[in-house]
C-alpha positions as CSV (number, residue, x, y, z in Angstrom):
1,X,-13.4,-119.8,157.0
2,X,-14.9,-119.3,153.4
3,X,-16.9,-116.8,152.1
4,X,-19.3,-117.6,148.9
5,X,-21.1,-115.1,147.3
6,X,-24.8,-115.4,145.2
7,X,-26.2,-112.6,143.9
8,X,-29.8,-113.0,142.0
9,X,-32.8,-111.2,141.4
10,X,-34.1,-111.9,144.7
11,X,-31.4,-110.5,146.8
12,X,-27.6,-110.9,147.8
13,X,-26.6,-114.3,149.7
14,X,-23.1,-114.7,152.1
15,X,-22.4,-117.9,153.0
16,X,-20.3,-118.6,155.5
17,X,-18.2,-122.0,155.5
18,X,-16.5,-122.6,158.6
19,X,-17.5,-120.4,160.4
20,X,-19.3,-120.5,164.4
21,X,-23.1,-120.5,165.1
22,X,-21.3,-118.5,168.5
23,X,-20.4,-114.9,165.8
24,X,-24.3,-114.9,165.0
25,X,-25.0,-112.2,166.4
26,X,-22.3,-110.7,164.1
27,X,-24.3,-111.3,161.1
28,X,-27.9,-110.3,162.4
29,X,-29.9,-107.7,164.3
30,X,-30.6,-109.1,167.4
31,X,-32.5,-107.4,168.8
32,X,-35.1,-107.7,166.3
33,X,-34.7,-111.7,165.7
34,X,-36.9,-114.3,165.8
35,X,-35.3,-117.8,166.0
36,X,-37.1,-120.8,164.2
37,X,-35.2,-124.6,165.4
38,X,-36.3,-127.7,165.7
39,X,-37.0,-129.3,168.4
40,X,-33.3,-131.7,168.4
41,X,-31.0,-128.9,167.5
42,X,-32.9,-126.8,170.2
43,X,-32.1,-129.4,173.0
44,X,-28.2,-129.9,172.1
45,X,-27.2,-126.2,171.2
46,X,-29.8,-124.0,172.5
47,X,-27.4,-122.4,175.1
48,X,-25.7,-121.3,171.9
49,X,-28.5,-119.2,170.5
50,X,-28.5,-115.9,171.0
51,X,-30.8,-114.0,173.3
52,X,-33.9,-113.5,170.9
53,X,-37.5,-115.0,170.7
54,X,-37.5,-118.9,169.5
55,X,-40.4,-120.9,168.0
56,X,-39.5,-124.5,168.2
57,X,-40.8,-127.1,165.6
58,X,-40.7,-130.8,165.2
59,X,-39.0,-133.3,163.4
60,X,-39.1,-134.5,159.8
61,X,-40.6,-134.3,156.6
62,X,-44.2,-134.7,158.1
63,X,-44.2,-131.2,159.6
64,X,-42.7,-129.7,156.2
65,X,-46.8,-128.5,155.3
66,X,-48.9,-125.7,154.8
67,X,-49.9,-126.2,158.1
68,X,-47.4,-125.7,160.0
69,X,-46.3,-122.4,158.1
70,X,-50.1,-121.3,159.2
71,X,-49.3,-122.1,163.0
72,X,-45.5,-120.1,162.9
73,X,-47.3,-117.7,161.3
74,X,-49.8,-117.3,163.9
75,X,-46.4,-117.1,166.6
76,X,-45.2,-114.5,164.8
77,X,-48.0,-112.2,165.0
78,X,-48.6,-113.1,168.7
79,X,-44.7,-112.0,169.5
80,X,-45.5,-108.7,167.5
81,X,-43.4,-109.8,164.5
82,X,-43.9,-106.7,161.4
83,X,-41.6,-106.1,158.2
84,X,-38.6,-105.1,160.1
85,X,-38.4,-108.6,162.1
86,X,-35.4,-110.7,161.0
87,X,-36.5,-114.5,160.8
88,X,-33.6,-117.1,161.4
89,X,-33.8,-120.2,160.8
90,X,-31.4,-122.8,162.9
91,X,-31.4,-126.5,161.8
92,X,-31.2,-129.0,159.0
93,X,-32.7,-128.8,155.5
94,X,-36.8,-128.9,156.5
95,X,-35.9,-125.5,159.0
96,X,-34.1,-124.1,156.3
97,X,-37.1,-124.8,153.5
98,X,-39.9,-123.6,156.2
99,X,-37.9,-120.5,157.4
100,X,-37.4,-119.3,153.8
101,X,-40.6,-119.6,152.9
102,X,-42.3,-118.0,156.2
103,X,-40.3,-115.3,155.6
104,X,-40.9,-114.9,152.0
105,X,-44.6,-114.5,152.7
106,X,-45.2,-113.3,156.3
107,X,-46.3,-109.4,156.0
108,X,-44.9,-109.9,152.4
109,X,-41.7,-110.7,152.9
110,X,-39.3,-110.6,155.3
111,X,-35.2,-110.5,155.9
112,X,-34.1,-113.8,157.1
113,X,-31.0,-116.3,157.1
114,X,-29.8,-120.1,158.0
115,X,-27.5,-121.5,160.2
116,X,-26.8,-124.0,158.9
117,X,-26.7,-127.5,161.1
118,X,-26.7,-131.1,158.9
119,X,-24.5,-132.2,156.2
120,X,-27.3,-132.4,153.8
121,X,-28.3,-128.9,154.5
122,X,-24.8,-127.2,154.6
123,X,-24.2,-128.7,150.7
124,X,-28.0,-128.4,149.3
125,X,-30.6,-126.8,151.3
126,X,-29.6,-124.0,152.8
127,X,-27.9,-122.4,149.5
128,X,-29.7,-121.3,146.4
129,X,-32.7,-119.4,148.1
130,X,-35.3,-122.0,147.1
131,X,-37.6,-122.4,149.7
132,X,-40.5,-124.5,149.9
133,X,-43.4,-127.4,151.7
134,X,-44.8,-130.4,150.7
135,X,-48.5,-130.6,149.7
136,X,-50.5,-133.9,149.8
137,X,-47.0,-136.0,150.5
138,X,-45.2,-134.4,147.4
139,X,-42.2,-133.1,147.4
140,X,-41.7,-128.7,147.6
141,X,-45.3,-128.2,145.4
142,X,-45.6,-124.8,147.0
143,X,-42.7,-122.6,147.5
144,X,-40.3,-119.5,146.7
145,X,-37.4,-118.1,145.2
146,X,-35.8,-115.7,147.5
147,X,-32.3,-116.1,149.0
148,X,-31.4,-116.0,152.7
149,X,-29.1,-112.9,153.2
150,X,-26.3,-114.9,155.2
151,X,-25.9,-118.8,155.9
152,X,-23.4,-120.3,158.3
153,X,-22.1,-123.5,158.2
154,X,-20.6,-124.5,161.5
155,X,-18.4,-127.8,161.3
156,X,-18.8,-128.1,164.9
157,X,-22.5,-129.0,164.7
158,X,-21.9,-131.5,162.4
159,X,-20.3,-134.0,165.5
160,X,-24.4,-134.6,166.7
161,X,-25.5,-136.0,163.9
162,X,-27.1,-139.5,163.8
163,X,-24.8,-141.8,161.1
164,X,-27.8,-141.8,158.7
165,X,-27.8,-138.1,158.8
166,X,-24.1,-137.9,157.7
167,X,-24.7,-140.4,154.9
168,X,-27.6,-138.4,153.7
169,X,-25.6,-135.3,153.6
170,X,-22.7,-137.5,151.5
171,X,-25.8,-138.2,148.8
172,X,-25.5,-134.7,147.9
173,X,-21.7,-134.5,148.1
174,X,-21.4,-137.4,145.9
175,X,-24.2,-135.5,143.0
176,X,-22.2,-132.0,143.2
177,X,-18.6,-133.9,142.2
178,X,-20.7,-136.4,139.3
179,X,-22.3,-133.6,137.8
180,X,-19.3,-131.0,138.2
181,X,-15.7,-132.3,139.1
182,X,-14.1,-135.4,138.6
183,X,-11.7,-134.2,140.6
184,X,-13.8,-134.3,143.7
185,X,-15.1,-138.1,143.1
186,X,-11.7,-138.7,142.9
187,X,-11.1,-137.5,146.4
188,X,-14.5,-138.7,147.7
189,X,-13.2,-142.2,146.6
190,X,-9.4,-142.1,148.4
191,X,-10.6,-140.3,151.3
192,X,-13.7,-142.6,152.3
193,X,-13.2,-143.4,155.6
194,X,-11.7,-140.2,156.9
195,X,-15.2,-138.4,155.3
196,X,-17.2,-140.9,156.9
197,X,-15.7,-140.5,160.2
198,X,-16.1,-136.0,159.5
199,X,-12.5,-136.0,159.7
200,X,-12.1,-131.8,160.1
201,X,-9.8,-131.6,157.2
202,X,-11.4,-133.9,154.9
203,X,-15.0,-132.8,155.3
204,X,-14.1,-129.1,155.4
205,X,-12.9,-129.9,151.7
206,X,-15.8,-131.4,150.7
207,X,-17.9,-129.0,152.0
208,X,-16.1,-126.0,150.5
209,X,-16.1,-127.5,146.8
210,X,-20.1,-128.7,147.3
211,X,-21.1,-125.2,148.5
212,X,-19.2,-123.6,145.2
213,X,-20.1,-125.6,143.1
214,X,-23.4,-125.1,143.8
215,X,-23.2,-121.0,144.4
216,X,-21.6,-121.0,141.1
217,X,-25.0,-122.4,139.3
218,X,-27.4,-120.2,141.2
219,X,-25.3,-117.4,140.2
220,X,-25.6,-118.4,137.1
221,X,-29.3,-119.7,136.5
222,X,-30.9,-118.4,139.8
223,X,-34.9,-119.7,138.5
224,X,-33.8,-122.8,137.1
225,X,-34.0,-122.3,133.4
226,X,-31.1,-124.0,132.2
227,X,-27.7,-125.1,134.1
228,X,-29.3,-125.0,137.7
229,X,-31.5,-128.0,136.4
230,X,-28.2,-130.2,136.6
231,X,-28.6,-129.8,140.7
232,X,-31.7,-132.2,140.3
233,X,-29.3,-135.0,139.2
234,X,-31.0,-138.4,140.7
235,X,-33.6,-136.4,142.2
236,X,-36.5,-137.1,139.7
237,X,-36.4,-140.5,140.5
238,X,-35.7,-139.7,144.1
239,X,-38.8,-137.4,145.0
240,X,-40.7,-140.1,143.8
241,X,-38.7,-143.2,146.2
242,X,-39.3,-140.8,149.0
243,X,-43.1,-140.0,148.3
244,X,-43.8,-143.9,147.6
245,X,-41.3,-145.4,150.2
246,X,-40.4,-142.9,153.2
247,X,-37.0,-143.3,152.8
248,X,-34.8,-140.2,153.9
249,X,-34.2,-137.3,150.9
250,X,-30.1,-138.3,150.8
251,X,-31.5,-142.3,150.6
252,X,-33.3,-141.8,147.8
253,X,-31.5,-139.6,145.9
254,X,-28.4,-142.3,146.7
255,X,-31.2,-144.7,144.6
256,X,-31.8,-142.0,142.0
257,X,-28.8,-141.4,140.8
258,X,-27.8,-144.9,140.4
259,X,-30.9,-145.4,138.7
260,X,-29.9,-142.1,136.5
261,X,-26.5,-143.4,135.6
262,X,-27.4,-146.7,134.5
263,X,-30.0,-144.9,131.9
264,X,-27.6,-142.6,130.4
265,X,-25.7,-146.0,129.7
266,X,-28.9,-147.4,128.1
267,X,-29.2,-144.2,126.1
268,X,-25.9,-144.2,125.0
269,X,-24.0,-141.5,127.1
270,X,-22.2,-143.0,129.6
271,X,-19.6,-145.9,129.7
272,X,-20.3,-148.8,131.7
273,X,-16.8,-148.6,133.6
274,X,-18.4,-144.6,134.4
275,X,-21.6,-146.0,135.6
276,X,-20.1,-149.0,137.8
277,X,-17.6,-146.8,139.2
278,X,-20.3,-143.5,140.2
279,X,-22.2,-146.5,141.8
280,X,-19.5,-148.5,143.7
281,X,-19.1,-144.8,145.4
282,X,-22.3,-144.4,146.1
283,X,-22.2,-147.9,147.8
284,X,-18.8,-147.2,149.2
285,X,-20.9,-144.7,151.4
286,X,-23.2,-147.3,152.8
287,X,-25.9,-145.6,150.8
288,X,-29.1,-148.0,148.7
289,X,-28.6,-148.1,144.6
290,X,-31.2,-150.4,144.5
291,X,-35.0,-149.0,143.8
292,X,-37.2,-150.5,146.9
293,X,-40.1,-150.5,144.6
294,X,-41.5,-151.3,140.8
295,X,-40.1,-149.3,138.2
296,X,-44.2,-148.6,137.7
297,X,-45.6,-147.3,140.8
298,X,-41.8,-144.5,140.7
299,X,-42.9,-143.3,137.0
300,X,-46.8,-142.9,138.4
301,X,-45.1,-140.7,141.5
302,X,-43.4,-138.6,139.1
303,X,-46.7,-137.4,136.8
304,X,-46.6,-135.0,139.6
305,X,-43.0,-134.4,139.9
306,X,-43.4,-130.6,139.9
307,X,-40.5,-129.8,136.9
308,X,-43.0,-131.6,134.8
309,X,-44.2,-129.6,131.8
310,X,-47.2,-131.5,130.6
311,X,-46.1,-134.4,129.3
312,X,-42.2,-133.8,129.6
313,X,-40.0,-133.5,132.2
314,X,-36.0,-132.4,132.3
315,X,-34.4,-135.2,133.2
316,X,-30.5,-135.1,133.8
317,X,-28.0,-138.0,132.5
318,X,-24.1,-138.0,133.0
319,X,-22.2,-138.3,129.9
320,X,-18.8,-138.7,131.8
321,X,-18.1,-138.4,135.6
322,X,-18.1,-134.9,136.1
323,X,-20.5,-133.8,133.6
324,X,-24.4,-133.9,133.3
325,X,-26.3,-133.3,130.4
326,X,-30.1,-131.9,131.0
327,X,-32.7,-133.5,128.4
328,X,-36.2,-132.4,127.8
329,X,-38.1,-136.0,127.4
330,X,-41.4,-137.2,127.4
331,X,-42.2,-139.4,130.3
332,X,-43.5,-141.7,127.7
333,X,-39.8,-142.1,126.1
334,X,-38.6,-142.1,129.5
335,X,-41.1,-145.1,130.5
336,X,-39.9,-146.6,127.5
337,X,-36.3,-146.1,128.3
338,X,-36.4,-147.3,131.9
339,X,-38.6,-150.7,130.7
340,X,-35.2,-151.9,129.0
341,X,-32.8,-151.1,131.7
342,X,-31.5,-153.2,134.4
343,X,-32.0,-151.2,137.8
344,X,-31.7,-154.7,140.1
345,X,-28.4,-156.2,139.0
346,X,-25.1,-156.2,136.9
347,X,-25.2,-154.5,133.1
């Protein structure tokens, strides 16, 4: 086991890497717990949870609203939650988005924590202590900083997951070594199959590197006012796939950051050989590089992209594999810049 360390203006985080959703209760007050799952990790691991109220939620992105905050809220009150109730949150990266922000705002604000049960969430969601829903089908509009005080990430849970699941999880995996270590695409490219297949060893590395790479930033830039914006790497153009297609969050990130890659080569940052190669791995993954949709209806998705400042938006380019590069550019420029580049086919 790991132990990774945030601390930020909204409270201390421990996460946990490696270790067993079975020690919870080693990490929490039990006694004064209230467990929020969805509904498929509560039918595989539910024997596993520990002997506390749970308030069971569905599946996917459609339940990630206001109103379903308003109905656990409602739970809570009925099962005589108050300020002292600990609110944990077992599941993938939508349980981990709702249960920080319940807790954040029920009675004020409350203590809570993850356990952490997808790829995608282990790597991405369930570290950095944003927490958020959608509103009117786009992506985290309303939503919190406020870190969960512990976060376990339990390989063994990983062994359930659907195949799309896992490759969603390696969307992320793949951003963290682009925009960080070129050492790590390295090893995401020799050690394909065994990742693919969770091989222990192999995606115990991964994991490990994605989850400090990522505490290091939030240590660092907790609200996202400079380096932390590198985390949204291929996800500009990717909130806006998922709001106009319905693909999953790791699918259309997989899109973005192609897309993202090939217009830092049109502006002059990145090499072609760098570009081909970040999106052979991203293909190498059985994950789309293609955008499903006109370049037109994506750029009308993100006027509401929410790190929008009026008529700007950051928007993150690699200048070498390894290394992003944040810019602050008009999405008229950026219009401009993806109208002469090739997202469909060969440079």
């Amino acid at each position: 086991m790991k132990t990774f360390q945030i601390s930020g203006t909204f409270g201390n985080s421990s996460i946990f890497v490696g270790e067993s959703i079975t020690r919870i209760g080693n990490y929490v007050p039990v006694e004064n717990t209230v467990i929020l799952a969805d509904t498929r990790v509560s039918h595989y691991y539910r024997e596993l949870f520990p002997a506390c109220p749970v308030i069971s939620i569905g599946l996917g992105e459609k339940i990630k609203t206001l109103e379903t905050v308003s109905d656990i809220y409602r739970q809570l009150v009925d099962l005589g939650a108050d300020r002292a109730t600990f609110l944990l949150g077992i599941g993938g990266g939508i349980v981990c988005d709702i249960t920080g922000f319940v807790a954040s705002t029920y009675m004020r604000g409350i203590r809570f924590g993850f356990v952490s049960t997808t790829l995608l969430s282990q790597v991405d969601a369930s570290v950095g202590g944003k927490n958020g829903v959608n509103l009117g089908g786009y992506k985290n509009m309303v939503g919190t900083f406020n870190q969960p005080e512990i976060v376990i990430c339990d390989m063994a849970l990983l062994k359930t997951l659907p195949r799309r699941e896992v490759l969603c999880g390696m969307a992320e995996i793949i951003k963290h070594g682009a925009i960080s270590s070129a050492a790590m695409v390295a090893e995401l490219e020799s050690s394909q199959k065994a990742a693919m297949a969770l091989d222990p060893e192999v995606i115990s590395s991964l994991v490990y590197q994605s989850v400090a790479i990522k505490a290091g930033v939030v240590s660092r830039d907790e609200r996202e006012h400079g380096e932390r914006r590198k985390l949204n790497f291929g996800h500009t153009f990717g909130h806006a796939i998922e709001k106009c297609t319905g693909l999953a969050h790791g699918e259309a990130v997989a899109i973005g950051m192609a897309m993202a890659a090939r217009l830092s080569v049109t502006r002059k940052m990145l090499s072609q050989a760098d570009a081909h190669r970040l999106i052979r791995l991203i293909q190498s993954y059985d994950l789309p590089v293609h955008p499903p949709v006109e370049t037109d209806i994506l750029l009308a998705a993100m006027e509401k992209d929410k790190k929008r400042e009026g008529r700007n938006i950051h928007f993150v380019f690699l200048d070498t594999i390894g290394n992003a590069q944040v810019e602050r550019i008009t999405l008229d420029a950026l219009r401009e810049r993806v109208r002469i580049t090739d997202f469909s086919g060969n440079f």
